[in-house]
C-alpha positions in Angstrom: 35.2 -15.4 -39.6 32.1 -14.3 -41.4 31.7 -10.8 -43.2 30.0 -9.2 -40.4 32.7 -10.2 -38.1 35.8 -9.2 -40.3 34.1 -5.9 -40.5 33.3 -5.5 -36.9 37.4 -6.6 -36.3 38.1 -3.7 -39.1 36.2 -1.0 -36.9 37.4 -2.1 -33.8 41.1 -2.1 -35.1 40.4 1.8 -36.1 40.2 2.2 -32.7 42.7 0.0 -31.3 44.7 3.3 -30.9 43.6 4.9 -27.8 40.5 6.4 -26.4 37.7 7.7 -28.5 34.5 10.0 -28.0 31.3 9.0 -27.9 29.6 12.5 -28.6 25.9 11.9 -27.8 24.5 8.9 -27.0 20.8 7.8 -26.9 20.0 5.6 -23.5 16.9 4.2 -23.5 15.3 3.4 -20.2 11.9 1.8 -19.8 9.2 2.0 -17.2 9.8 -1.4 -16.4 13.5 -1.1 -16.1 12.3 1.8 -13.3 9.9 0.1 -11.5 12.4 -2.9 -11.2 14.8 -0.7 -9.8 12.6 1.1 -7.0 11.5 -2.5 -5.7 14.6 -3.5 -6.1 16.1 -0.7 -4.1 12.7 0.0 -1.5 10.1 -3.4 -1.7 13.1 -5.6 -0.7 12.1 -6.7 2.3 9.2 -9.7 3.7 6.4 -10.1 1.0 8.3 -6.9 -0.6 6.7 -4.6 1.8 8.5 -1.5 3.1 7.7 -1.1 6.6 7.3 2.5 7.7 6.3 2.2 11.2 5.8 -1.0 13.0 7.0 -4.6 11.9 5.5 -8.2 11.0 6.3 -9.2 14.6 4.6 -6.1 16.1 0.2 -5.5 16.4 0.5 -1.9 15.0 2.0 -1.3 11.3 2.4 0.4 8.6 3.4 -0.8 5.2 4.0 -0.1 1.7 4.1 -2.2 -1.0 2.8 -3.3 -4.9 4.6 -0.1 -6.6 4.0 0.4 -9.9 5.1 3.1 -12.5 3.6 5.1 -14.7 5.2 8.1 -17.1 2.5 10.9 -17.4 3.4 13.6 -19.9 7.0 15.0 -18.6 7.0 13.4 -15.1 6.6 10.0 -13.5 3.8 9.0 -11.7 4.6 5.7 -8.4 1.3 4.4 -6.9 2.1 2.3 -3.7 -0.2 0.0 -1.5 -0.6 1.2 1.7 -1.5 -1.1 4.8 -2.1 0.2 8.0 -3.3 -1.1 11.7 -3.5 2.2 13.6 -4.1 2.3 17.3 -2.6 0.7 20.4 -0.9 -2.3 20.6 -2.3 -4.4 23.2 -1.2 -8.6 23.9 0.0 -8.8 20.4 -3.1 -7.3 18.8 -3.2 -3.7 17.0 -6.7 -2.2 19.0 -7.8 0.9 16.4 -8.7 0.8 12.7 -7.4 -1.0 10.1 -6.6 1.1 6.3 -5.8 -0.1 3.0 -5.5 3.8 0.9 -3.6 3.9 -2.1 -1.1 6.6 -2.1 0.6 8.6 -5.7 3.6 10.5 -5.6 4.5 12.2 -9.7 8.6 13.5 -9.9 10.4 14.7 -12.1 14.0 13.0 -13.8 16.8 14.5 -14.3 20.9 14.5 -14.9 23.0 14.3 -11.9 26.4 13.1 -13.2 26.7 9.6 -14.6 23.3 8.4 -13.0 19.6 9.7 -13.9 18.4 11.1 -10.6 14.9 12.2 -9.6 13.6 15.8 -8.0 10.2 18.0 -7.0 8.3 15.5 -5.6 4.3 16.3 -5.4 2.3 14.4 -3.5 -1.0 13.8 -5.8 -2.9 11.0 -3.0 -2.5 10.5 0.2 -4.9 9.4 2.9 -7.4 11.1 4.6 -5.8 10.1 8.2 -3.7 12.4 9.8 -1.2 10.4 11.6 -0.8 8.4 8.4 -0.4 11.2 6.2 2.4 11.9 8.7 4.6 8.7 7.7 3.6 8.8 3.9 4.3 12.1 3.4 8.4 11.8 3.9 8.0 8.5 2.5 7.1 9.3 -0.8 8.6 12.8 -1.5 12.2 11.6 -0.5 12.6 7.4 -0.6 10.7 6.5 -3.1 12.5 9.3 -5.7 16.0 8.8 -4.0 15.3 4.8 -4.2 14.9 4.9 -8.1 17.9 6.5 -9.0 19.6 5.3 -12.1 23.2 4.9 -12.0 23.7 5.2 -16.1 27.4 4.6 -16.6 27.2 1.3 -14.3 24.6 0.0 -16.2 27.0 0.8 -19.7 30.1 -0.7 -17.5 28.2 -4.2 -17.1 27.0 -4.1 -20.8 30.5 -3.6 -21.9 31.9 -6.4 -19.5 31.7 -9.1 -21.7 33.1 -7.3 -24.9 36.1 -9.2 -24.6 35.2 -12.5 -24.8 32.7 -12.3 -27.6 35.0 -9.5 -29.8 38.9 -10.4 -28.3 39.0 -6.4 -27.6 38.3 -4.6 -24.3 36.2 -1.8 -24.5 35.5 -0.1 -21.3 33.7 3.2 -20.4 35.8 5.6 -19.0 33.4 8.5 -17.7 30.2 9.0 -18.6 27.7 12.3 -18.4 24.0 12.7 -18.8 22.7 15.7 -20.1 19.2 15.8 -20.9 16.5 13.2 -20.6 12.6 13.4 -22.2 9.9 10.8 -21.7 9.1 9.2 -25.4 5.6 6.6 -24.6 6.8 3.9 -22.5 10.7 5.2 -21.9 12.8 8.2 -20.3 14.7 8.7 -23.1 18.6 10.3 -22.0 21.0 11.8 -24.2 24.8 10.9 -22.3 28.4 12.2 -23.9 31.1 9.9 -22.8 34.3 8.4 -23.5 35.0 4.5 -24.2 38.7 3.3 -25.0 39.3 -0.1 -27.0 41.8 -2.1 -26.1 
């Protein structure tokens, strides 16, 4: 073994005992990471559209899709793509209008637990059609912020997975709480307590 790795066995071996505690911990999630996540989660259907009325197959639709994130001040901002054919469906064909509005919805993170959750949806842009505004509206103040939740200590589980083949020790997470969380540039910054044993 090489110095670093006789002194990484030394610190682990102080823990061999039992469990320890973390105290606070710095997670560091990036916008990326979050935008990932909501396509991951909503956009996972054909072309990564989310279909809100309507289908590929049918003449009259509604979709969302091309999310992208954005962290302004405190809160975090999702533009979507909307596509719409509006009307009445008629041999196949959609007869009515056709729209292509982009649509914002800002929230605000927070702690729920283990996993970094997301609340008080406001709607910054919607369309200017009524019957639209009627799909988007539910659309973006409760899927898109319940569709980008971030379950933290699952994340930390998988990291720690493969702590046993590189180090010869397990470490695993035991329980996990976020407490706070602030927006730093380009990352949601989230202070977690927890407790890891060694084994």
């Amino acid at each position: 073994m090489n110095k670093c790795q006789w002194v990484l066995a030394g610190a682990l071996l102080l823990l061999v005992a039992g469990a320890m505690r973390c105290g606070a911990v710095e997670l560091r999630v990036s916008r990326e990471a979050l935008e990932r996540t909501l396509k991951q989660q909503l956009f996972s259907g054909p072309g990564g559209r989310f279909y809100l009325k309507g289908s590929e197959r049918t003449g009259c639709w509604v979709y969302a899709d091309d999310a992208k994130v954005s962290f302004v001040q405190d809160r975090i901002l999702v533009k979507v793509k909307t596509r719409a054919r509006m009307g009445k469906s008629m041999g196949g064909a959609c007869i009515g209008i056709s729209l292509a509005p982009t649509a914002e919805v800002s929230v605000a993170p927070y702690g729920e637990g283990e996993s970094i959750g997301f609340r008080d949806a406001q709607l910054i842009k919607v369309s200017d059609q009524r019957e639209l505004n009627f799909l988007l509206a539910p659309f973006l103040s409760r899927q898109v912020p319940s569709s980008m939740k971030v379950d933290a200590a699952d994340l930390l589980r998988k990291a720690l997975e493969g702590s046993t083949a590189s180090s010869g020790y397990k470490v695993t997470l035991e329980k996990l709480k976020v407490h706070s969380m602030q927006i730093v540039a380009d990352t949601l910054v989230v202070d977690v307590d927890g407790d890891i044993s060694v084994k």
